[in-house]
C-alpha positions as CSV (number, residue, x, y, z in Angstrom):
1,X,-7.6,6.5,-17.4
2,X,-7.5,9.0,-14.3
3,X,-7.0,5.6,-12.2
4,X,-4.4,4.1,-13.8
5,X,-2.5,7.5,-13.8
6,X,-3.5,7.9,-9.7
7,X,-1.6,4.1,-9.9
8,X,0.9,5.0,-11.5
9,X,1.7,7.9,-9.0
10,X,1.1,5.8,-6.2
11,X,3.8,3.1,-7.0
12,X,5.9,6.5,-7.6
13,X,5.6,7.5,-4.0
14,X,5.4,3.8,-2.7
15,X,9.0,3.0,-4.1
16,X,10.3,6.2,-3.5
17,X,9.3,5.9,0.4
18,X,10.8,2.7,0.2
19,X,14.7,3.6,-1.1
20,X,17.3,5.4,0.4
21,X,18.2,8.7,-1.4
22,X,21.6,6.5,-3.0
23,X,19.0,4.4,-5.2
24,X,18.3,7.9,-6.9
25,X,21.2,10.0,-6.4
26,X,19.6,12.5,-9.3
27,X,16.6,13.5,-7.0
28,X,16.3,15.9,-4.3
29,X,17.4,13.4,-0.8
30,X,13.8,15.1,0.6
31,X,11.5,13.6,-1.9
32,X,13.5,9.8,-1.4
33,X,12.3,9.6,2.3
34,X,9.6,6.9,4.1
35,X,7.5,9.9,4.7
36,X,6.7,10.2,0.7
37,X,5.4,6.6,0.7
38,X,3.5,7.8,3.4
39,X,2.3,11.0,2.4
40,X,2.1,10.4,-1.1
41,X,-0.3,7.0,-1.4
42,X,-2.3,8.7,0.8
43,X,-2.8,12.0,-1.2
44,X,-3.0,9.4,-3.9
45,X,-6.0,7.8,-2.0
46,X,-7.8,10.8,-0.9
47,X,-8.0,12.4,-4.3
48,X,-9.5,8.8,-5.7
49,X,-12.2,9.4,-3.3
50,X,-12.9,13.2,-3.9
51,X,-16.3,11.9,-6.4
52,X,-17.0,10.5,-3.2
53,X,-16.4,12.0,-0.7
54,X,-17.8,11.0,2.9
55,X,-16.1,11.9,6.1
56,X,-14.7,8.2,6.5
57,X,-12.2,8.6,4.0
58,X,-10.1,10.8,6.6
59,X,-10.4,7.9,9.1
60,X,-9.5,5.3,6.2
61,X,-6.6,7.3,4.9
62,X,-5.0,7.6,8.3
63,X,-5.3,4.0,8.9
64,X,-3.8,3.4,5.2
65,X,-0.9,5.8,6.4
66,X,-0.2,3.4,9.3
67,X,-0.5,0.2,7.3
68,X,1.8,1.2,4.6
69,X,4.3,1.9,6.5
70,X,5.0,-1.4,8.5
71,X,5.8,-5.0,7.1
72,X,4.6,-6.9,10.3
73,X,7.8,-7.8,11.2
74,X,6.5,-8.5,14.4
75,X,5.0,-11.8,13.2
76,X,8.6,-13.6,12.0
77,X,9.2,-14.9,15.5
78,X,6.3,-16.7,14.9
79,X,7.8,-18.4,11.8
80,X,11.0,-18.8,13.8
81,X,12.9,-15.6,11.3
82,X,15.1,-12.7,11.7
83,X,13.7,-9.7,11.4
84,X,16.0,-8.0,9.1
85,X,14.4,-9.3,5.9
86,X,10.5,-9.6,5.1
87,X,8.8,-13.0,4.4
88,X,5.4,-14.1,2.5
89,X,3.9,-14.0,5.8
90,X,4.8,-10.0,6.3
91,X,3.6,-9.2,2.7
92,X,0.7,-10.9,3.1
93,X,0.0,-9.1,6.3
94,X,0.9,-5.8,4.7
95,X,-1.2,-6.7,1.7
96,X,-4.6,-7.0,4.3
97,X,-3.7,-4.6,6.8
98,X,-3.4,-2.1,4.0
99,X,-7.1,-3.4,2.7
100,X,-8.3,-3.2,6.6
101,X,-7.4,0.5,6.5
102,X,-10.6,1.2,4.1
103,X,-13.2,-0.3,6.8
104,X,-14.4,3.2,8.3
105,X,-15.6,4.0,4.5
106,X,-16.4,0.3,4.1
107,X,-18.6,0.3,7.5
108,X,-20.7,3.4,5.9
109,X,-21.2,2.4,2.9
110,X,-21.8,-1.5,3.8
111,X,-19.2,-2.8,0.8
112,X,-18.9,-5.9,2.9
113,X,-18.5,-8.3,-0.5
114,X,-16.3,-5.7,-2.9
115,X,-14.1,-5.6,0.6
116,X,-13.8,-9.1,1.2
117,X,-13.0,-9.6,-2.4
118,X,-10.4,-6.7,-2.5
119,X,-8.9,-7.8,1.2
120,X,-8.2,-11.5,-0.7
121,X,-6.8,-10.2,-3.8
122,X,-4.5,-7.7,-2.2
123,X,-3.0,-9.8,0.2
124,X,-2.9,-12.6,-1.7
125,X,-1.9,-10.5,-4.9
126,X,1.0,-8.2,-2.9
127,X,2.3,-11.2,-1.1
128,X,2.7,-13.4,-4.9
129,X,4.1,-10.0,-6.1
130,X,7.2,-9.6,-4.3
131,X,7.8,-13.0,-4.4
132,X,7.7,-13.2,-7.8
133,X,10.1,-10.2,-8.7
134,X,13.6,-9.9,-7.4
135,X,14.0,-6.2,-9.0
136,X,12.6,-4.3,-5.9
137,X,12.2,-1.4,-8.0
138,X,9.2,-3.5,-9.9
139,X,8.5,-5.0,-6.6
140,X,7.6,-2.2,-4.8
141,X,6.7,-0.4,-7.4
142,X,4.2,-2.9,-8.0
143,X,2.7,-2.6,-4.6
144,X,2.2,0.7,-4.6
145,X,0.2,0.4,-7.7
146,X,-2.1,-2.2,-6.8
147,X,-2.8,-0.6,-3.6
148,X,-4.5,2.4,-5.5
149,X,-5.6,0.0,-8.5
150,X,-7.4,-2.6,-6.5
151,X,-10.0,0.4,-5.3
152,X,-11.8,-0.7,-8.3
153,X,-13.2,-3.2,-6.6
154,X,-15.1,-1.5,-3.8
């Protein structure tokens, strides 16, 4: 139950990071910022991990800060694209750079299969997601909660 909630919140913050404060004229233009996307999934990660704790975390949350706030546009010259709009390739990019960001706990712990499994399914899984939905309310939305939901594999 207290993941699914943490989930919940995270696709919260990872959808509010991701609009501009017109998408939600009702809320305060603070809170509707790409610093809560940042700031928020990785409060949302931190407190997952406050069973079990380990020193790593801080290492793995900053890197989770980093990845979740970049699409990789940097790889659609590659593909011969603009980068004004985000392709398969950049979600599936986010998807495992966003996994990558848990090797310092990962390392310690030496979760080498839960992490290989998780790095697959969240690329794979967030790259089929926003393809899937046009809505990018559910899109992101849906992101940001299997970012936080997929811990349940490590």
């Amino acid at each position: 139950m207290t993941l699914i909630f943490l989930s919940c919140l995270s696709s919260i913050f990872y959808r509010l990071g991701g609009a501009s404060p017109s998408d939600f004229p009702y809320l305060p233009k603070w809170l509707v910022q790409g610093y809560t996307r940042v700031i928020g999934v990785s409060l949302i990660y931190i407190i997952y991990y406050l069973n079990n704790w380990h020193w790593t975390i801080l290492l793995s949350t900053l890197l989770l800060a980093i990845a979740v706030n970049s699409y990789h546009k940097w790889l659609n010259p590659l593909f011969k694209k603009p980068t004004t709009d985000a392709y398969w390739f950049n979600w599936l990019a986010h998807g495992f750079f966003i996994s990558l960001a848990s090797l310092p706990y990962i390392w310690h712990f030496g979760l080498w299969i839960p992490f290989a499994y998780r790095t697959i399914a969240l690329s794979l899984g967030l790259m089929l997601w926003s393809l899937i939905w046009s809505n990018v309310d559910v899109e992101e939305g849906g992101r940001g909660y299997a970012i936080i939901q997929s811990l349940l594999i490590l």
